[in-house]
C-alpha atoms as one frame of an Amber mdcrd trajectory, in Angstrom:
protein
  70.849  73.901  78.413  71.817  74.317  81.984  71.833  72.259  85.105  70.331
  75.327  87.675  73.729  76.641  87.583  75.164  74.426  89.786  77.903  73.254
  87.422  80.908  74.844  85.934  83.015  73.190  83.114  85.652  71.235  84.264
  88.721  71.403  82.469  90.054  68.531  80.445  93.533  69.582  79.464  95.817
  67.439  76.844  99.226  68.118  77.365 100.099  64.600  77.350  99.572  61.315
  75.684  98.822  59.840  79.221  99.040  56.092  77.746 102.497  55.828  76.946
 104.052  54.054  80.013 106.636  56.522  80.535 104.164  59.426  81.142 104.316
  59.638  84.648 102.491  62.779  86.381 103.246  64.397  83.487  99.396  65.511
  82.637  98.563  67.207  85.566  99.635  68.635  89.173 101.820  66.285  91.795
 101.249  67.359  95.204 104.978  66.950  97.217 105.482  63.860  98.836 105.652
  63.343 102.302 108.857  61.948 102.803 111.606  60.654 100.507 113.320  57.921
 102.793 112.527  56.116 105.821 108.869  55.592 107.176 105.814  58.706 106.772
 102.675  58.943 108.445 101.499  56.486 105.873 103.581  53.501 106.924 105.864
  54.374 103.676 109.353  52.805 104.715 110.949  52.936 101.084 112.842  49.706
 101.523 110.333  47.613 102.801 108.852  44.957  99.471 104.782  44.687 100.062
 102.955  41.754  99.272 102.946  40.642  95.544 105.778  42.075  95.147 108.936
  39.801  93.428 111.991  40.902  91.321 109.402  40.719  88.288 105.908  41.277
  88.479 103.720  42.943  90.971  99.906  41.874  91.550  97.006  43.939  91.634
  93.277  41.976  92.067  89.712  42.784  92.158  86.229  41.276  92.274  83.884
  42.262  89.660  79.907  40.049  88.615  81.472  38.360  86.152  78.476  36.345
  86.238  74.745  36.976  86.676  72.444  39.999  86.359  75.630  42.379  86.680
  77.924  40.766  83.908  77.947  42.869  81.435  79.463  45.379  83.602  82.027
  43.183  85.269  82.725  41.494  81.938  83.588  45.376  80.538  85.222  46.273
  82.503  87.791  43.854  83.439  88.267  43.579  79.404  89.434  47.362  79.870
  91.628  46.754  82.799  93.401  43.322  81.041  93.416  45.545  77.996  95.332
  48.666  79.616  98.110  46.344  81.645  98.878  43.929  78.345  99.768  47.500
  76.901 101.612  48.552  79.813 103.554  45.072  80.253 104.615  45.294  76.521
 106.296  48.918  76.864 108.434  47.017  80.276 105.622  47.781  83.098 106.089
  49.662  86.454 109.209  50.263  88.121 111.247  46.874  86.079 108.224  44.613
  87.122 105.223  43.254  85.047 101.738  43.876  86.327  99.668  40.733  86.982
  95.788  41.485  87.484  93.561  39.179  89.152  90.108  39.517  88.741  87.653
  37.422  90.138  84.095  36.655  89.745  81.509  38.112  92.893  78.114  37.514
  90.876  77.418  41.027  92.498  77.163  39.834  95.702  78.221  41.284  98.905
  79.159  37.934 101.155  80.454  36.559  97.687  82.930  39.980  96.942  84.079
  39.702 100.672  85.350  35.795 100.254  86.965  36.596  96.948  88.654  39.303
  98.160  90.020  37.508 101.049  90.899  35.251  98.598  93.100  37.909  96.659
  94.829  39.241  99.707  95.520  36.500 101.691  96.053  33.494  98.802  97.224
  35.480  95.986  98.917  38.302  97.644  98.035  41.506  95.977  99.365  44.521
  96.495  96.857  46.682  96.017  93.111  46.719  94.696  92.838  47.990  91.154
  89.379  49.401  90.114  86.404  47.086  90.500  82.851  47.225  89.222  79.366
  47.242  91.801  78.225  48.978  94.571  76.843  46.630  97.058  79.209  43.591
  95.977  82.435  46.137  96.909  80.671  47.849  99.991  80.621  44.291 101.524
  84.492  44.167 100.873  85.417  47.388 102.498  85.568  46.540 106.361  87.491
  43.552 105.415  90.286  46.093 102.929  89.659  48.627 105.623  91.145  45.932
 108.621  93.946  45.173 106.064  94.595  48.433 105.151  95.126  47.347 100.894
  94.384  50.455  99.369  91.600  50.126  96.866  92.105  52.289  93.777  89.253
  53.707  91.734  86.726  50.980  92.328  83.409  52.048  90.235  81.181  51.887
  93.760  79.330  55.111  93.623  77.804  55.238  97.577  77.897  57.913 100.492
  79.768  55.200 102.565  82.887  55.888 100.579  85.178  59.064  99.378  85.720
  62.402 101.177  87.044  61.270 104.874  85.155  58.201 105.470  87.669  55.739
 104.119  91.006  55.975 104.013  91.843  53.108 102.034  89.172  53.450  99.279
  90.175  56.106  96.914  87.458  57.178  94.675  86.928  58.793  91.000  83.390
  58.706  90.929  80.665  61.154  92.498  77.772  59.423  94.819  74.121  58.433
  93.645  72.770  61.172  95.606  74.504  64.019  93.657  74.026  61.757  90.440
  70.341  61.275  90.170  69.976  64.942  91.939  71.373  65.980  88.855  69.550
  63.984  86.686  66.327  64.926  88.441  67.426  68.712  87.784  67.835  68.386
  84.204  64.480  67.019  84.007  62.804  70.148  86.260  64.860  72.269  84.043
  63.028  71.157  81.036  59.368  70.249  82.335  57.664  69.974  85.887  56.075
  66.514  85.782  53.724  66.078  88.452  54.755  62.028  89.173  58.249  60.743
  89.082  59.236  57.047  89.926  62.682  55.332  90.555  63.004  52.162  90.769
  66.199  50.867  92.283  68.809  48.174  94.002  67.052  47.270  97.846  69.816
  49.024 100.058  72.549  52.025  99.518  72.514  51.805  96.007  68.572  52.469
  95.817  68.463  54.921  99.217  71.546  56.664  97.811  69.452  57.295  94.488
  66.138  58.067  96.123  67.956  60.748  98.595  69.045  62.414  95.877  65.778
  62.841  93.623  64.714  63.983  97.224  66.505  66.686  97.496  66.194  67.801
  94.098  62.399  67.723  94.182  61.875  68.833  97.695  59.577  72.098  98.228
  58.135  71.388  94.354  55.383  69.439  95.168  56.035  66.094  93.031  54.800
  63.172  94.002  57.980  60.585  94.222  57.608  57.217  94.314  60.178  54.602
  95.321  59.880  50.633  94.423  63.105  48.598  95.460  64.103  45.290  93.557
  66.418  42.691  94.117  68.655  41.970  91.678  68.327  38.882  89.208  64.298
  39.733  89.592  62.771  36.973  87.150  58.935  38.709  86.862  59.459  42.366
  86.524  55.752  42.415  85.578  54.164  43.385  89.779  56.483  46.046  89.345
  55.286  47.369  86.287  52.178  46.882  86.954  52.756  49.294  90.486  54.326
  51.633  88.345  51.644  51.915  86.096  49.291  52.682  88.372  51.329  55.305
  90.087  51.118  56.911  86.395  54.098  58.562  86.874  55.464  60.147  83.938
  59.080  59.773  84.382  60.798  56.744  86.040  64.441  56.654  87.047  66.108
  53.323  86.877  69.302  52.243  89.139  69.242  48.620  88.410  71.877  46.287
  86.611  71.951  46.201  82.843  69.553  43.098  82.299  67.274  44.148  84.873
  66.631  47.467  83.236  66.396  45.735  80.263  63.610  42.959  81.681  62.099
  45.834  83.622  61.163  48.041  80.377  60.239  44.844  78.541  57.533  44.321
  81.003  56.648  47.579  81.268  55.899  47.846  77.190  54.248  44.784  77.991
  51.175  45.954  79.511  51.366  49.551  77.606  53.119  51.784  80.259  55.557
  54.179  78.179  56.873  56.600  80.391  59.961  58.821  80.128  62.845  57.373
  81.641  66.366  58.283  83.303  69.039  56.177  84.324  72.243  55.600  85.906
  75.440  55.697  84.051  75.706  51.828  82.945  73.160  52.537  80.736  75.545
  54.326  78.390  77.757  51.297  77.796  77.001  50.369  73.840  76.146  46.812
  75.309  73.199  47.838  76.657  72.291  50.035  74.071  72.685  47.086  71.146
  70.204  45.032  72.914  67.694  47.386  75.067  68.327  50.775  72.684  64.768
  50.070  71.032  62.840  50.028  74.378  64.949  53.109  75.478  64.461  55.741
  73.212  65.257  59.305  74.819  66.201  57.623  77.878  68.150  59.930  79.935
  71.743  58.780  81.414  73.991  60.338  83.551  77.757  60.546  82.154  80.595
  60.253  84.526  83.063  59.493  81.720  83.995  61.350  78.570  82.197  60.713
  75.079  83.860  58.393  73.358  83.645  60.579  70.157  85.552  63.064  71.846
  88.102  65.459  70.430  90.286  65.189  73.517  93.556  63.628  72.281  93.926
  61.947  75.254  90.292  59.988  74.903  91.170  59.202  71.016  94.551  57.714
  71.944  92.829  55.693  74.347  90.608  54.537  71.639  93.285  53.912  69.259
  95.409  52.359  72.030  92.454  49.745  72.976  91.752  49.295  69.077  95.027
  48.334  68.587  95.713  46.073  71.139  92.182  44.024  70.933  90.990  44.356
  67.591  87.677  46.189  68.356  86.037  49.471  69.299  85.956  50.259  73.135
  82.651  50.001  74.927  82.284  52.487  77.863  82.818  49.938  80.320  86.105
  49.038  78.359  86.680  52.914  78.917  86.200  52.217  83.217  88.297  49.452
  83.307  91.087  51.057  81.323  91.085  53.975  83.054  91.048  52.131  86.626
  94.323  50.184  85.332  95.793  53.529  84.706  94.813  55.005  88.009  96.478
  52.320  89.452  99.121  51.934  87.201 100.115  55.501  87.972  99.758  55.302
  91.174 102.816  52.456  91.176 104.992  54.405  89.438 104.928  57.111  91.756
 105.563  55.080  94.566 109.066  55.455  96.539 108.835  52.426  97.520 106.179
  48.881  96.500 104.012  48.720  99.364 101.077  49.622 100.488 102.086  52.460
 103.034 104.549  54.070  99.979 101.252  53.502  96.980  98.926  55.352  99.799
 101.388  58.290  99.868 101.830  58.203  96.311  98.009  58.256  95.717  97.927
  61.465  97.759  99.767  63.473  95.317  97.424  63.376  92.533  96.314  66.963
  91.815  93.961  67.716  88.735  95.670  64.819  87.325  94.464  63.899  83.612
  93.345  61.053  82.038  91.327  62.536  79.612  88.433  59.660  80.467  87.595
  61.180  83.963  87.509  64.800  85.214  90.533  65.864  86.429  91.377  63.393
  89.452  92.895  64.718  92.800  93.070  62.965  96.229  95.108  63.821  99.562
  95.511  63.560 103.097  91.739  63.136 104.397  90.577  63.309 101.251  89.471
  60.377  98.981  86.553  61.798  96.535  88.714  61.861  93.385  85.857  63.752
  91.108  83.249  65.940  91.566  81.468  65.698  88.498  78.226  64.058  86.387
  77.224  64.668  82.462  73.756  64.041  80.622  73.274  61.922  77.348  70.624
  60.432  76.334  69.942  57.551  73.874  69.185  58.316  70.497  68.520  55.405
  67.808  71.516  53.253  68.230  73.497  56.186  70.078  74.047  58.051  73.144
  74.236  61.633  72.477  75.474  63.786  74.763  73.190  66.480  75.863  75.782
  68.061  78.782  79.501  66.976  78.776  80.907  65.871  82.143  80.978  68.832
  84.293  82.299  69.623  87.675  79.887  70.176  90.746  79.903  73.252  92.533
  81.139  72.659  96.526
């Protein structure tokens, strides 16, 4: 299958066991630093001690829904993150110092992500952020990090608002919702040429984001598109399956949280309206599969981490490595959250100095660097994207099968 040949394989080299704590930059490129003493155009003086910063620990923090409609990412993923830095701590940490996470609860809520988070930087002192899980609960956090200037690593907030040159603080490793479900709505003209499509998604930039880019895709092919926002923790899904039935469209994207896809399809098959479906990548996560999988057969869902089948040494030592140190399989969440923690974790290591002027210039010499979860990751001066890439599964029984690995977009 192809994806209109806008994608080329991106390479996902194993050289090195990334995990081991000593691994440094050794799987993939380091840009040169900027400076190796004294202050950089970053604000890195090397013997200046940040915030969180004491003779043995340093602490990293983020807000994830821990609670409501958007748990069972939040809950994931900060398992993967706790997972990754217990591993870390027991092989002696970062630079002599133990990493303390703090993750607190935002329910997914933008007001509610921007108090925690003031919470984090101004009571508990972090250092940096590390990762993160939600959209519109981190957008309302970034003018607040942005004023600060606390670099935010790898946060899982997919928007147009954030990567490229439009943040300098926010470094990125995921691509937007526009060139996600453009991609996903390619992969669908590539097969058919469906005369109705539907998406149904989070009111604001997660929804717009989505819709823009099943615009694009579909412009000049004369498909009828139609758009139904929800807010999330809906209770009665059933007005808007009853608007989507009537719309008979006969495929509808979803960019909602994991329940509410899950309540949304219920009510759907309530009243006899079976499209075909796509959705965004949290539907991958085995979570959602164990308890919506039989009301999402052949779903679609776009990929923006590896399988976790995968041959890629680096992706079955991170399985092992997670096995090992919580006595269970990883979910794909798990998989976000660990590989956020290593971002960030790498990112400390290669500092010259711990603060956040010194972890900024450090996080600018990450080129085609390998983790074996993500596409190769690079960032740099006026550039924050991370990734460029989106892959296609689809669920399958209890499974997601993957129909097109991870793949890197064409610019």
């Amino acid at each position: 299958m192809r994806l209109k040949g806008r994608l080329v394989v991106a390479t996902l080299a194993s050289t090195c066991m990334l995990f081991a704590a000593g691994c440094g930059n050794a799987t993939g490129g380091s840009k040169s630093s900027a400076g190796s003493s004294g202050s950089s155009a970053n604000g890195c003086d090397v013997k200046e001690i940040g915030p969180g910063v004491t003779d043995s620990e340093i602490r990293v923090g983020t807000t994830m829904p821990l609670s409501g409609s958007g748990a069972a990412g939040g809950l994931g993923t900060k398992e993967g993150q706790e997972a990754y830095y217990a591993k870390l701590n027991a092989e002696g940490g970062v630079q002599g110092r133990k990493i303390k996470p703090i993750i607190l609860d935002d329910a997914y809520d933008p007001s509610t992500a921007q108090k925690q988070m003031r919470q984090l930087v101004e009571k508990e002192e972090i250092l940096v952020v590390s990762g993160g899980e939600g959209t519109p609960n981190f957008l309302g956090a970034v003018p607040y990090l942005d004023r600060k200037k606390v670099p935010a690593i790898a946060p899982y907030a997919p928007s147009d608002e954030l990567g490229g040159d439009k943040n300098q603080h926010v470094f990125m490793a995921t691509v937007d919702y526009i060139q996600e479900f453009e991609i996903l709505t390619d992969y669908v003209l590539d097969q058919e040429t469906p005369k109705k499509m539907a998406l149904v998604g989070v009111a604001g930039n997660v929804g717009d984001n989505a819709k823009l880019g099943m615009e694009k895709a579909l412009e000049g092919k004369g498909i009828e598109l139609l758009y139904v926002p929800e807010t999330p923790g809906t209770t009665d899904f059933t007005p808007i399956a009853t608007q989507l039935k009537q719309f008979d469209a006969e495929y509808v994207f979803l960019i909602l949280t994991n329940a509410d896809t899950g309540g949304l399809l219920q009510a759907m098959s309530r009243i006899g309206y079976t499209p075909k479906t796509g959705a965004w990548a949290g539907m991958s996560d085995d979570s959602y599969i164990k308890e919506f999988g039989a009301l999402s057969q052949d779903m679609l869902v776009a990929l923006e981490t590896s399988s976790l089948e995968s041959d890629n040494p680096l992706v079955k030592q991170f399985v092992a490595d997670f096995t090992a140190q919580t006595g269970k399989a990883p979910s794909k969440f798990n998989q976000l959250g660990w590989v956020q923690a290593q971002l960030t974790a790498e990112a400390l290591k290669r500092a010259e100095g711990l603060n956040r002027g010194c972890v900024v210039e450090a996080l600018e010499t990450f080129e085609n660097f390998e983790t074996g979860i993500l596409p190769p990751v690079t960032w740099g001066k006026g550039d924050r994207a991370g990734v460029d890439a989106v892959g296609i599964g689809q669920i399958k029984g209890d499974k997601l099968v993957v129909l097109e690995e991870t793949k890197s977009l064409q610019k």
